[in-house]
N, C-alpha and C positions, 0 to 999 in steps of 0.2 A: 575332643574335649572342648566345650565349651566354657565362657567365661558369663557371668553374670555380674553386672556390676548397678550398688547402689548406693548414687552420692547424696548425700543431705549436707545444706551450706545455710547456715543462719548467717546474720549481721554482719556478725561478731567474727568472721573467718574463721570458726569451729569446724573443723571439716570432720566427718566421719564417712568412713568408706568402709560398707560392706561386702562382701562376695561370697560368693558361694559355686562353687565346681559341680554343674549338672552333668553327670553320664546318660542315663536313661530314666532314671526316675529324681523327682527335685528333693534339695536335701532341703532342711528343714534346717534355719536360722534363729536360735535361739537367744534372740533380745525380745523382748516383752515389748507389747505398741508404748505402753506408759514407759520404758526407760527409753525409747527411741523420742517420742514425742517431752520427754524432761532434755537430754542430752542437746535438742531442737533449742530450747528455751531460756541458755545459760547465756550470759555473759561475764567478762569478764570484769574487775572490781574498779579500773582504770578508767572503764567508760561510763564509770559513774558518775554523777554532779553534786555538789555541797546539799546538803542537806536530805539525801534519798538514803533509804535502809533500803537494805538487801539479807540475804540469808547466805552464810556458806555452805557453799554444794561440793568445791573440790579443792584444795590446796595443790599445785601438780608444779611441785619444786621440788629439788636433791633433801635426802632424811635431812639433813643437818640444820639446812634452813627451813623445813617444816615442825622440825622439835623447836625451833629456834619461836617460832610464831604461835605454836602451842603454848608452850611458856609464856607469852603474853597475853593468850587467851583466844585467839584467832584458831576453833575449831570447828571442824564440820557443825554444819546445823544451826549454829549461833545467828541471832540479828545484830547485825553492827549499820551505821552511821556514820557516814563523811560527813564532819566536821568542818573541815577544811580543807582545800587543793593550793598548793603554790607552786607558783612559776618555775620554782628546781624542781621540781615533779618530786615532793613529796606531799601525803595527804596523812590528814590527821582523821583518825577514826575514832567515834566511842565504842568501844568492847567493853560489856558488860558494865559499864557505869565508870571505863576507867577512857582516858584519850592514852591513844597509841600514835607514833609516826611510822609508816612504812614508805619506802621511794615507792616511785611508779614501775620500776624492774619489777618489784616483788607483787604490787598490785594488779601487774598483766596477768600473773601465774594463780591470781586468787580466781574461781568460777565462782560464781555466786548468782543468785534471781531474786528478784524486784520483792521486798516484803510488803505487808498490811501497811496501810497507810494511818495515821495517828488518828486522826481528825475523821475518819469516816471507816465504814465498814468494808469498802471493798478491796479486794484482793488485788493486787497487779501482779501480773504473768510475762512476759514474751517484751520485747520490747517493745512494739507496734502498739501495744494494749498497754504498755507502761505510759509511753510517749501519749496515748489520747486520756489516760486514767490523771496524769500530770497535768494536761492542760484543763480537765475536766474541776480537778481537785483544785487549783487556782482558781477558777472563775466559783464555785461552791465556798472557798477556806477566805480565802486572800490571801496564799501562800505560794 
C-alpha cells in the first residue's frame, strides 16, 4: 500500500496535509482547486498592520470564545479594520462601525484575507499581491 502525500505551506505557517491510499487504481480527493487555492491565501488577523481591512474567513477557537466574538460582531464574511496595535499585544478593530479590543491570542486564531482597498478599485489577494498592492497604493493615495 502506498502513501501519497500533498503538503501546501503558505507564509502564514498554514499547513495543510492531504493524502490519499492508492491500491490499484487512484482515489479521488475531494477538495475543489478554489477551496485548496482560498485555504493557500489565508492569513491570520495578527499579521495584520494598522490601518488594512481584511474579510473573515474562519474563527478556529473553543464554542465559547467564538460565541463570545460573535457577540461582538466578529463573524464570518464581515470586513473589519485595525485601528490600532499596541505593544501588550492587543488591537483595536472597527466591526461594523463599532471599535472592539481583541489580545493578539485571540487575533492569531481569526483567518481572514486582504479586503477591497478604499481609495481605488482593486482587489488584494494572497499576501505577495497584498505586500506589492500596499506599496503600489502608497505611491497612487499617499497612504
Amino acid at each position: 500500500m502506498e502513501k501519497q502525500w500533498l503538503t501546501i505551506r503558505d507564509n502564514h505557517c498554514f499547513f495543510i496535509t492531504i493524502w490519499s491510499i492508492i491500491k490499484r487504481k487512484m482515489t479521488s480527493i475531494l477538495i475543489t482547486i478554489n477551496q485548496l487555492v482560498r485555504w493557500c491565501l489565508y492569513m491570520i488577523l495578527s499579521n495584520g498592520k494598522k490601518g488594512e481591512q481584511f474579510t473573515i474567513i474562519n474563527i478556529d477557537t473553543e464554542l465559547k470564545i467564538k460565541k463570545r466574538l460573535q457577540d461582538m460582531g466578529l463573524t464570518q464574511g464581515i470586513k473589519i479594520k485595525i485601528m490600532s496595535y499596541y505593544s501588550n499585544n492587543a488591537f483595536i478593530l472597527n466591526v461594523r462601525g463599532s471599535r472592539v479590543v481583541i489580545g493578539k491570542d485571540i487575533a492569531e486564531k481569526i483567518h481572514v484575507e486582504p479586503s477591497h482597498c478604499n481609495n481605488c478599485s482593486k482587489k488584494t489577494r494572497g499576501n505577495e499581491r497584498h505586500i506589492s498592492h500596499q506599496s503600489e497604493h502608497r505611491t497612487q493615495h499617499g497612504a
